[in-house]
Every structure is written in structure tokens, then in C-alpha cells.
C-alpha positions in Angstrom: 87.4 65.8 140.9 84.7 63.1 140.6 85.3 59.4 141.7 83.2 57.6 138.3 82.2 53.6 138.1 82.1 52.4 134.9 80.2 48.9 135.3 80.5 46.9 131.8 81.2 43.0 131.0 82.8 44.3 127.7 86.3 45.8 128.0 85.9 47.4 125.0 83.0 49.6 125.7 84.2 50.5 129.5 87.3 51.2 128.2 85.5 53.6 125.6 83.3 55.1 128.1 86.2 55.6 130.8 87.7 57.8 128.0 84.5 59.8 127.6 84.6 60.5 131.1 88.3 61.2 131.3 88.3 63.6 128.2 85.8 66.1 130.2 86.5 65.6 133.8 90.5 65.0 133.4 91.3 64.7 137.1 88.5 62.2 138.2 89.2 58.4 139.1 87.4 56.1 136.9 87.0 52.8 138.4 85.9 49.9 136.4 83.7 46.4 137.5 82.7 44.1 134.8 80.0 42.1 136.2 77.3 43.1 139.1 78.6 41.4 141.7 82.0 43.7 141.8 79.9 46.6 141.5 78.1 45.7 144.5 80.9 45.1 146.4 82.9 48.5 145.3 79.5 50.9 146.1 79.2 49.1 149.4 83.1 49.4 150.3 82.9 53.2 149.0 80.8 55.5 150.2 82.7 58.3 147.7 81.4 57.5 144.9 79.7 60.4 142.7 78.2 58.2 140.2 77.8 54.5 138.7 77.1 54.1 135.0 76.1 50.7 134.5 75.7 48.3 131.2 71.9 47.1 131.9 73.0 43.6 130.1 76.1 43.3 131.9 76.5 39.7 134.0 74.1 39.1 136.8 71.5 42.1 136.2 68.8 40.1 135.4 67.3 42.6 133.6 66.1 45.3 136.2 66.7 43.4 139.2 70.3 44.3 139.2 69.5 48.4 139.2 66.7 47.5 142.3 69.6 45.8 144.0 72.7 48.5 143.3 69.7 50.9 144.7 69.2 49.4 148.0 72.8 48.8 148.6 73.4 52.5 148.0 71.1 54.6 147.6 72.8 58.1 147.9 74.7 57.1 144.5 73.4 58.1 141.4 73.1 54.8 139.0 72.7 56.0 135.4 72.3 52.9 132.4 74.5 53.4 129.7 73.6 50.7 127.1 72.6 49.6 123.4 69.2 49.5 124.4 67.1 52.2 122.6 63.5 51.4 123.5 61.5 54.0 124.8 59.3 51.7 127.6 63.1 50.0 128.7 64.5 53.7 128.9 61.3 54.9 131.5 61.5 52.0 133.6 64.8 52.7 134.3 63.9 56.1 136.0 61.1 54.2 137.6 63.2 51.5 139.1 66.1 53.9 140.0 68.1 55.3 137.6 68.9 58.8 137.3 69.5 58.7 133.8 70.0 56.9 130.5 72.4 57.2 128.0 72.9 55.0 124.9 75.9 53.7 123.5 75.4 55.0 120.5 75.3 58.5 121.7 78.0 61.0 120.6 80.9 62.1 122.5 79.6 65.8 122.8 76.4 64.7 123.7 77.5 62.2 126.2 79.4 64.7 128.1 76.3 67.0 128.5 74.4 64.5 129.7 77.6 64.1 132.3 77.4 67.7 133.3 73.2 67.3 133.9 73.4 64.2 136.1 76.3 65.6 138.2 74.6 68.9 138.6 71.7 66.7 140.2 69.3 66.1 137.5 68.2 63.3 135.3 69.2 62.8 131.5 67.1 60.7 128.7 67.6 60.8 125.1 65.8 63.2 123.3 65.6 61.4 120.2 64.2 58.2 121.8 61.8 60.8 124.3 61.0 63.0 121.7 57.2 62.1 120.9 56.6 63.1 124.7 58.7 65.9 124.8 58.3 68.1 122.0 60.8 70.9 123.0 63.2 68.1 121.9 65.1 68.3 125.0 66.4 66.0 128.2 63.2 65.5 130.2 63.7 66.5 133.6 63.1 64.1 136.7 59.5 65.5 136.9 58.7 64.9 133.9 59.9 61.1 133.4 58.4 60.0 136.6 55.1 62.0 135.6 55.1 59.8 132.7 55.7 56.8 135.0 52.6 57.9 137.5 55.3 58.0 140.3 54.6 61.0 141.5 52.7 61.0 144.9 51.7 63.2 147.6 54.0 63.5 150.2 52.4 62.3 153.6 52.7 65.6 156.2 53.6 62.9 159.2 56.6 61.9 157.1 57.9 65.6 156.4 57.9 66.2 160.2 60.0 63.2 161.4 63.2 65.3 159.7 65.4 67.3 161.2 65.7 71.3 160.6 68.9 70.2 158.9 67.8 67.4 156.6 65.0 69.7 155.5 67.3 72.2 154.7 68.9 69.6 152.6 66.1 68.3 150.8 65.1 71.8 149.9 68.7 72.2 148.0 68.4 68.4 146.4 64.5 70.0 144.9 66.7 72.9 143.8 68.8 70.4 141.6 72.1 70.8 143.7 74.0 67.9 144.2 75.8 66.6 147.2 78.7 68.6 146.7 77.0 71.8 146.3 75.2 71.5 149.4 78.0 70.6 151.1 80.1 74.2 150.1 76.3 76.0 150.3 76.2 74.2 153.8 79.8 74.6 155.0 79.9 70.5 155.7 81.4 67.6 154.3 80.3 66.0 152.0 79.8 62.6 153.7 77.5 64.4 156.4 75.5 65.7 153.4 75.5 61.9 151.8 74.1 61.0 155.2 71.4 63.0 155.8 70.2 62.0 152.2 70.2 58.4 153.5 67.9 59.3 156.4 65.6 61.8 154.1 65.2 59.0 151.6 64.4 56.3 154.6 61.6 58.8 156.5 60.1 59.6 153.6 59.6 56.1 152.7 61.4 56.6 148.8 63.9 54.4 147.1 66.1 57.4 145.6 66.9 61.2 145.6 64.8 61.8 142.1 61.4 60.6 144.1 62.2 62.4 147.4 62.2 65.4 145.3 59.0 64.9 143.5 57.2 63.7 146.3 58.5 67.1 148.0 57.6 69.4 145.1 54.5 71.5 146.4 56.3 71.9 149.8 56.4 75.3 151.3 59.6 74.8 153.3 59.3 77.8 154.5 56.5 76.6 156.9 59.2 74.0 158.1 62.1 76.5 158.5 60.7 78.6 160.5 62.2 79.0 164.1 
């Protein structure tokens, strides 16, 4: 179903997160890396992959500069930090620096697989409990919301918008509608690597460094105006 990397220097824990992921998505592959140079390697040898979830103190991250560098290698694959780390300004800078999400390892198995389910489905996950003072519904901030938070929100520059194709605008206007690659590829009637690669070049034109901020910067678009023959 989904092809999963789970990207930890402690066997324990990736073997404990591999069976979260196995025990609600049964038939996806799990592949495991324990330090960042394999997970380098594997995201640039598989261009497949539905989703990283990476330890942010695992070997060779260097703090943030591991995410930055997982994010230029690929940046069409959502990274999500799973890790012991429960401070709010850590959590936000994740989604600044890449991240589609953040999970901690103290989080319970139910909960864990509904924050699954919202990052597949195209959205971004934080813990409530850590995001709570800002969000006072008490629920998973959306993508708007944490880069709001993180002032990364910026107009999108017209010129940019017009360098894509009919197509890839028809495809960013599904990833603002929170579907993920796989949805626009059965909305769209293509594969799935096509869709994968017009993300590549939307993210590239518009001048972002992941799917989350192409779709803020696109969110008072009337694509409409774009689509129309």
C-alpha cells in the first residue's frame, strides 16, 4: 500500500515504530536506515517512497541540518520527525525547515496512527498537547497555521505562477486541496511518478523548498483565472 522509511540509530525504537506502521497499514513495506547517510542514499535510489519518518538525533543530523539536507535531495517526499523531543520552538522549526509533521515518541499508538492517516492524506500533524497554547480547539494545527506561526507565509509572485504548465497548475490546485500524490494521480488518470514530477518542477518555479509552502504561498489563488482555455 505505502512504501514507509523509518530512519532511527536505535533498533529498538525503529523496530517499535515499524510495528506502528505495520499494525494500520498491514500491506505497506517498511524500510529501515539507522544513520543519515543511508537515508540519503535510499530517498535518492527511490523515488517511491510515500514517506520518511526520521529520529531528529539520529547520527549525522546535526541538528536541523540533516532535515535541510533529506529536503533537497528529495523534495517530493514527505519527512515527518518522530522523536523524544517535546519542545514547542524545536517542534515549529521543524515545519519551518521542512517537515511535514512531528510526532513524539511518547505518543500513543492510536494517536500515532491518526497522525499516519493526516500526513498521508496530504496534511501536516503537530502535537496538540505540546501546540495547545496556540491552538485552542486542541487539535492538529494544519500546515497554514504552523507556518503562520513561523511568518513563512508569503505572497506568491504572479511571474512565478505563469512559468507552470496548465497541467502542473492543475496539480497544485489538488496538493492546496490537501490531496496527496496518489489521489491526484487516480483524480488525474496518471501515474503516480508523473504526478511526483510535476511537484518537483511546481516546487522549483515557485522558488519553495517543499509541498507545505507551495501550498501556502498558492492560497489566495483563483485558479480559475489560470484554467481557463
Amino acid at each position: 500500500m505505502y512504501k514507509i522509511v523509518t530512519a532511527d540509530d536505535h533498533p529498538i525504537f525503529r523496530e517499535a515504530i515499524s510495528n506502528v506502521v505495520r499494525s494500520r497499514y498491514p500491506e505497506s513495506e517498511i524500510l529501515e536506515t539507522c544513520n543519515l547517510s543511508e537515508t540519503l542514499d535510499l530517498v535518492k535510489d527511490d523515488s517511491d517512497l510515500d514517506l520518511v519518518l526520521l529520529d531528529l538525533n539520529m547520527d549525522g543530523m546535526d541538528g536541523f541540518q540533516g532535515l535541510m539536507q533529506l529536503r533537497e535531495v528529495a523534495p517530493t517526499i514527505p519527512v515527518v520527525i518522530v522523536s523524544a523531543e517535546e519542545d514547542k520552538k524545536v517542534v515549529l522549526q521543524a515545519i519551518t525547515f521542512g517537515a511535514v509533521g512531528f510526532i513524539t515518541k511518547s505518543t500513543p499508538r492510536d494517536q500515532m496512527h491518526k497522525a499516519l492517516e493526516q500526513i498521508l492524506a496530504g496534511n501536516v500533524y503537530l502535537p496538540s498537547d505540546i501546540i495547545r497554547g496556540d491552538n485552542p480547539q486542541n487539535a492538529p494545527l494544519s500546515g497554514a497555521q504552523a507556518l503562520r506561526q513561523q511568518k513563512q507565509a508569503e505572497t506568491l509572485d504572479p511571474e512565478l505562477l505563469s512559468s507552470l504548465t496548465r497541467r502542473q497548475i492543475i496539480v497544485l490546485q489538488r496538493m492546496a486541496q490537501g490531496e496527496s500524490n496518489k489521489q491526484i494521480a487516480y483524480h488525474l488518470s496518471i501515474a503516480e511518478t508523473t504526478v511526483k514530477a510535476h511537484v518537483s518542477a511546481i516546487l522549483r518555479k515557485l522558488k519553495v523548498s517543499n509541498r507545505i509552502q507551495a501550498v501556502i504561498a498558492a492560497r489566495d489563488i483563483n485558479f480559475a483565472d489560470y484554467l481557463r482555455a
